[in-house]
N, C-alpha and C positions, 0 to 999 in steps of 0.2 A: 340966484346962485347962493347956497350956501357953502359955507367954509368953517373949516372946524380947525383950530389951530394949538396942536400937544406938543408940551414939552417936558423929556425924561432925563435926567443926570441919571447916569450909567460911571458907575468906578469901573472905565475898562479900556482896553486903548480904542482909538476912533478907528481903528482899521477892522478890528473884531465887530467893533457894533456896527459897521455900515456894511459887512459883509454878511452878518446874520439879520440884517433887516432885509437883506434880499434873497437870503433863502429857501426855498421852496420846500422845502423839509420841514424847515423850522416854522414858517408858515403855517404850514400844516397840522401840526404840532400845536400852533395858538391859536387852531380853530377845532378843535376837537365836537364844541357842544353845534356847530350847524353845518356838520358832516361835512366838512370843506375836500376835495380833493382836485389833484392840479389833472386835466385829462386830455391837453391838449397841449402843443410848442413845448415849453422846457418846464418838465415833470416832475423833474428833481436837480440839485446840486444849486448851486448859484446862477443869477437870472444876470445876464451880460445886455451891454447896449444894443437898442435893435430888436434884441427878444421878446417872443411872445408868449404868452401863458394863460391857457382857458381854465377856470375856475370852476365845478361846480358845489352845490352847496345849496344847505335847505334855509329858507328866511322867511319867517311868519308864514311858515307850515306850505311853502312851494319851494321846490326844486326849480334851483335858476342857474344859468352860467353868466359868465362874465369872463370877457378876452378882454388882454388889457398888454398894453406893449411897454417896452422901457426908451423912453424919448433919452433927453440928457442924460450924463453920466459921468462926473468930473471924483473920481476915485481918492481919496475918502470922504469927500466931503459934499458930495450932494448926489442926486439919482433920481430920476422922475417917473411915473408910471400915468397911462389915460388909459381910459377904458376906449375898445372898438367898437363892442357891442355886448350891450348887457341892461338891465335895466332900466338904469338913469336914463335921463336924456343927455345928462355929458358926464364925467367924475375925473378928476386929475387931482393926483397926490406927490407933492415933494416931499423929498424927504433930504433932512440938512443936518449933519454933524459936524461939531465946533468942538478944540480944546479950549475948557475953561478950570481954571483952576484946577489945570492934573486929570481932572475928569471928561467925558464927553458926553457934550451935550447934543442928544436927540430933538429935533423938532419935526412932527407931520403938521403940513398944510396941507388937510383935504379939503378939496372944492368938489359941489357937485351940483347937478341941477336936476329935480324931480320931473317926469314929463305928468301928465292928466292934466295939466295948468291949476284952475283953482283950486280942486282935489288933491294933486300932488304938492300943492303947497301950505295945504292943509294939514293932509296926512304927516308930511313934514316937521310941521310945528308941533305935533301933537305926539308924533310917536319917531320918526327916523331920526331927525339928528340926535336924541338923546342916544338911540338903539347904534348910531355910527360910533358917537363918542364913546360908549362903553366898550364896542367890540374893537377901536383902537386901542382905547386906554389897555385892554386886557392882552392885545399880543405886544402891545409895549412893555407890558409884565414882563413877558416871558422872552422877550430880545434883553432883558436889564438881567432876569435870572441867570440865562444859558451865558451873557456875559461875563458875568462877573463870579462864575460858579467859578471854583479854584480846581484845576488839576484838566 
């Protein structure tokens, strides 16, 4: 199991950034470069406990989906997502927002587990969790932007 563990301070209140981290729009939006779009459960608007949402989207040049539901959900301050069926052989992401100092702090804990066994643990070291960490870090961008943009 690997696990990647991001943390973003956002100037913005914790109700904005936990509700633009569940976005589906906005989502969308921070996946422009691997054609992300939502084509299944809840397509657009904000993604509610229970709900489900099938991804697809192109990644080292194949077209894949991934269904992924929303487990917990304790409103502003935490939200959970697992994948059903999609690549990985498991992937589960928290997601935890904290007031600290005025600001809100964002934390993703993704976990996930490659299947091919040695292969996928190879492939792993060498190329996915770097390729995870960037494509978090970059829609963490854009949930910090659309935050904190004034007006």
């Amino acid at each position: 199991m690997t696990t990647i563990k991001l943390t973003t301070i956002i100037d913005a209140p914790i109700e904005r950034c936990f509700d633009l981290a569940r976005s589906i729009d906005l989502h969308l939006r921070s996946t422009g470069k691997t054609q992300e779009k939502a084509i299944a459960g809840r397509t657009s608007g904000l993604i509610e406990q229970g709900e489900t949402v099938t991804w697809e989207a192109v990644h080292f040049g194949v077209r894949q989906r991934l269904t992924s539901t929303i487990g917990e959900m304790k409103p502003p301050h935490f939200f959970s997502d697992e994948m059903v069926t999609g690549a990985f052989k498991s992937l589960y992401h928290e997601h935890h927002f904290e007031i600290k100092n005025g600001r809100t702090e964002m934390t993703d804990v993704f976990s996930y587990e490659t299947p091919f066994g040695s292969l996928g643990r190879l492939f792993n070291v060498l190329v996915l969790k770097r390729y995870m960490t960037r494509f978090l870090k970059q829609r963490n961008a854009v949930i910090k932007s659309e935050a904190e943009a004034k007006g």
